[in-house]
C-alpha positions as CSV (number, residue, x, y, z in Angstrom):
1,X,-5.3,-21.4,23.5
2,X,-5.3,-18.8,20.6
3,X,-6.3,-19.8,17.3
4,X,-3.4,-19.3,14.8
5,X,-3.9,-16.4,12.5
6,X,-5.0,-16.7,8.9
7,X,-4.7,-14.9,5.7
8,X,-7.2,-12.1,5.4
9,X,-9.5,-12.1,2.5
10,X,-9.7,-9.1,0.0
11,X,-12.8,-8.2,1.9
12,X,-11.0,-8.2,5.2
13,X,-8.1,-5.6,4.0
14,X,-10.1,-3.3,2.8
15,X,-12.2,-3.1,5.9
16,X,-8.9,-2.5,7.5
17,X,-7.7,-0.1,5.1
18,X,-11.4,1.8,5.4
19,X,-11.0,1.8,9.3
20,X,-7.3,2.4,9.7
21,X,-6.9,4.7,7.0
22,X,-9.8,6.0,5.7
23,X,-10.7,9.3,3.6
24,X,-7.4,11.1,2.6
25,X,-6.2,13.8,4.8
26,X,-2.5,14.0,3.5
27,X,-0.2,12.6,1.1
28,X,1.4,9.6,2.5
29,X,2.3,6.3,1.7
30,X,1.2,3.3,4.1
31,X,2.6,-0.2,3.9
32,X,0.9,-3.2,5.9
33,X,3.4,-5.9,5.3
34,X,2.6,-9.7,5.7
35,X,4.2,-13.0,6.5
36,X,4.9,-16.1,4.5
37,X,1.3,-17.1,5.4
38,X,-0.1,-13.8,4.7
39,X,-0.9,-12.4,8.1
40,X,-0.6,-9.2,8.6
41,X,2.6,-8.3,10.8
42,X,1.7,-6.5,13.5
43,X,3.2,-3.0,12.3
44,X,1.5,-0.8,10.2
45,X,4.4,2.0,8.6
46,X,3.1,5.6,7.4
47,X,5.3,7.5,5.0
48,X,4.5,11.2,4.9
49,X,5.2,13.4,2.1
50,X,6.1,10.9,-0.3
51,X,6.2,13.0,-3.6
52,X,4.3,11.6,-6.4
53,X,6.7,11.6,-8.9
54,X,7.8,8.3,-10.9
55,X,11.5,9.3,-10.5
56,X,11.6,9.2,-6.7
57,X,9.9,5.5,-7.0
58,X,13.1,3.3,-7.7
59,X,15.0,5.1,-4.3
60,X,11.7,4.7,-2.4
61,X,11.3,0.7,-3.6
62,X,14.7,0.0,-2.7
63,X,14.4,1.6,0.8
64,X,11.1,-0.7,1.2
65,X,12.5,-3.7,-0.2
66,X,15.3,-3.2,2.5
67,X,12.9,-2.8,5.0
68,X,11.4,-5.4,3.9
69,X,14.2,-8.1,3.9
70,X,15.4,-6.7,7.3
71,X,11.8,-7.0,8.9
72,X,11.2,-10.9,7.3
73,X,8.1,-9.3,5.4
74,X,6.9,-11.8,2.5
75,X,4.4,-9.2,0.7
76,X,2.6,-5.8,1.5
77,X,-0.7,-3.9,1.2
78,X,-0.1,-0.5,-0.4
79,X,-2.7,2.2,0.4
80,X,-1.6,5.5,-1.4
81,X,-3.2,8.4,0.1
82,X,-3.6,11.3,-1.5
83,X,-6.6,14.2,-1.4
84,X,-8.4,14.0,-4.4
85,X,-11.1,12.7,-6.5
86,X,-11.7,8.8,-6.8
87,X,-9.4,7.4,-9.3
88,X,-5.7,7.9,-10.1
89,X,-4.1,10.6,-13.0
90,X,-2.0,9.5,-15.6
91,X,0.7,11.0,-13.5
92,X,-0.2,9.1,-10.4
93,X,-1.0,5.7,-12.8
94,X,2.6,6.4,-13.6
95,X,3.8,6.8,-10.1
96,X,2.1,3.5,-9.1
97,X,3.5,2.2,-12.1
98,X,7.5,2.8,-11.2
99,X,6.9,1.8,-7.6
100,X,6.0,-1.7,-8.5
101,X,8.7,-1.9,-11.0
102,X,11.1,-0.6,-8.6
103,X,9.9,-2.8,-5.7
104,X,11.4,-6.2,-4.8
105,X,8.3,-7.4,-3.1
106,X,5.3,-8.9,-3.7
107,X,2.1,-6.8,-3.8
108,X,-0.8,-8.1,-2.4
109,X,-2.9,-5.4,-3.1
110,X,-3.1,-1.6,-3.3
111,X,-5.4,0.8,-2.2
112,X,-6.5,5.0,-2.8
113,X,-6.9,6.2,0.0
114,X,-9.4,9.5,-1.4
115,X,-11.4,12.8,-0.3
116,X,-14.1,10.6,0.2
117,X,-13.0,7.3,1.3
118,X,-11.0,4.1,0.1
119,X,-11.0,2.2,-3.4
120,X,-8.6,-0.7,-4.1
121,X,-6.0,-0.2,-7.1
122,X,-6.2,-2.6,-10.3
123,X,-3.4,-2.9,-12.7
124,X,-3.0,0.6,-12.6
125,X,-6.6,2.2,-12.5
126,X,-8.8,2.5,-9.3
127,X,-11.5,0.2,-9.3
């Protein structure tokens, strides 16, 4: 018999992010949803070339949030991946920003994926 799955702590996802995604090599966006219970699904979702601009955000939340509904997702674990230094620009801040706005889903957390590894997101700064 399998033990039932539980809720991974903050520790847990960003070892996953770290091993999964690890040091930027492109811009994309990744989205690890999770269930009611907070267990990862077992789909992780890539989007390439996602331009980092605040005014694509609201199309791009919708589209996620539909996914979202469709796929019986009850949250998600952002990582944005971008090359670049540690830490977000006001530009990306803003970006980040918009997307939750725009987003009809819980957040769980959120993650930069970086030139030189991973660091999780905090109410808009990297931390």
């Amino acid at each position: 018999m399998t033990a039932p799955l539980s809720a991974p702590t903050d520790a847990d996802l960003f070892e996953t992010v770290s091993s999964l995604v690890g040091p930027a090599a492109r811009v994309q966006l990744w989205l690890f949803p999770l269930d009611a219970d907070g267990v990862p699904v077992r789909v992780v979702i890539p989007i390439e070339d996602v331009p980092l601009d605040p005014g694509v955000m609201p199309r791009l939340g919708a589209s996620v949030t539909e996914m979202a509904e469709l796929g019986g997702w009850a949250a998600l674990v952002l990582v944005w991946e971008r090359p670049g230094p540690p830490w977000l620009s006001a530009r990306e801040e803003e970006v980040v920003a918009a997307f939750r706005s725009a987003s009809g889903i819980p957040l769980r957390a959120e993650f930069l994926s970086h030139d030189t590894g991973v660091r999780r997101v905090r109410s808009g700064t990297a931390a």
